[in-house]
N, C-alpha and C positions, 0 to 999 in steps of 0.2 A: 474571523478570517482576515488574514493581511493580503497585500498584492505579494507575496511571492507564495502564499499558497497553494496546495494539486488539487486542482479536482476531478475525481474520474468517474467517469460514465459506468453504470451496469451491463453485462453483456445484455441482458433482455434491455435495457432504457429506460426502464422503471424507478432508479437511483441513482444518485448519486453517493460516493464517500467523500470526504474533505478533509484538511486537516483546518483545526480552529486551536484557538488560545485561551487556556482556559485561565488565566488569572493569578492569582497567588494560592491557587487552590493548592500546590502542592511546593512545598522548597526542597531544594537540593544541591551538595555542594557542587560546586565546577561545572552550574551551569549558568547561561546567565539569560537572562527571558522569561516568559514565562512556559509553564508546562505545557506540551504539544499532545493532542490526542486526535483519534481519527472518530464522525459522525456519521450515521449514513443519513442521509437525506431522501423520503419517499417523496418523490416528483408528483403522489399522486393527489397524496393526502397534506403535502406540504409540512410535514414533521422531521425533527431532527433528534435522532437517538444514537447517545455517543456508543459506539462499540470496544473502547477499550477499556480497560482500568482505572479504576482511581488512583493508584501508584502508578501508571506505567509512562515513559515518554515514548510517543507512537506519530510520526508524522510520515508525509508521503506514500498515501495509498493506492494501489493499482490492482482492478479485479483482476481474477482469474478463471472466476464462474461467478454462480449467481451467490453463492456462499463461503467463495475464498478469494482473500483480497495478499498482495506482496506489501509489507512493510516495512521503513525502518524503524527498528526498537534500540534506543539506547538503555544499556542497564545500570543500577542505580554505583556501582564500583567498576564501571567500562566508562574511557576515554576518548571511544568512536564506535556510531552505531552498529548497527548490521542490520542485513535483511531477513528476514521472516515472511514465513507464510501462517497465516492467520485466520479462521473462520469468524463470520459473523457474530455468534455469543461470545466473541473475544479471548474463549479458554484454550487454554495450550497451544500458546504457539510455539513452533516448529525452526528453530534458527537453519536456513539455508546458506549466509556469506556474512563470514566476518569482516570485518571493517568495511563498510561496503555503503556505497550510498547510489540515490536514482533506480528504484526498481522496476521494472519492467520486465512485461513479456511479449510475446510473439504468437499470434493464434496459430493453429496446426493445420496447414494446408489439406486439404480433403483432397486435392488432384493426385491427379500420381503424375510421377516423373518418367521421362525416356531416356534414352539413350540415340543418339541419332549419328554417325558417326559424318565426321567430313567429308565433305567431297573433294574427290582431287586424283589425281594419277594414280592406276596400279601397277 
C-alpha cells in the first residue's frame, strides 16, 4: 500500500478492503506502475485475501454491503477506467460508469420525508 491509497471500512466493521501493489506480477502495455488489485483485510483474524484477479487492474474500493464493494477496473484494451460493482469472490463484475473515476455511495436514509409548506400570508 502507498500513501495515496483507499481504504474502506465494512458496513458491519469486521473489514476492511484496500487497494495494494502487487509488483511485476502482471505487465501491460500503456500502463505504467505496477498492477493495482483490491484485498479485504479481516480486522479480526488479521489476514489479507486479495479479491480480485490475477489479470485484472482493480483499485479504489468502496462497500456497498457486507458482499458488494464499487470499483474501478481498467480493461486490458481501455484507456480509462470505469466503475464497477463487484462481489467479494471477484466474479462477474458488472460495469455501472464509463470512464469514471472515485466511486462512492450514499446510504439510504430509513426516515421519511415531509412536506411542510411555508408560512406567510394568505
Amino acid at each position: 500500500m502507498n500513501g495515496g491509497d483507499r481504504l474502506s471500512v465494512s458496513p458491519d466493521g469486521k473489514a476492511l478492503l484496500m487497494n495494494v501493489d502487487c509488483g511485476s506480477e502482471h505487465e501491460r502495455k500503456n500502463w505504467d506502475g505496477p498492477q493495482p488489485a483490491i484485498e479485504k483485510f479481516d480486522l479480526s483474524g488479521h489476514k489479507a485475501v486479495r479479491v480480485t484477479g490475477k489479470d485484472d487492474f482493480v483499485w479504489e474500493p468502496f462497500w456497498l454491503s457486507v458482499n458488494e464493494f464499487l470499483c474501478l477496473i481498467q480493461k486490458e484494451n481501455k484507456n480509462q477506467p470505469s466503475i464497477y460493482r463487484m462481489t467479494l469472490d471477484g466474479k462477474n463484475p458488472k460495469a455501472l460508469v464509463k470512464h469514471a473515476r472515485t466511486p462512492s455511495a450514499a446510504r439510504r436514509s430509513t426516515e421519511s420525508c415531509s412536506y411542510r409548506p411555508m408560512a406567510g400570508p394568505r
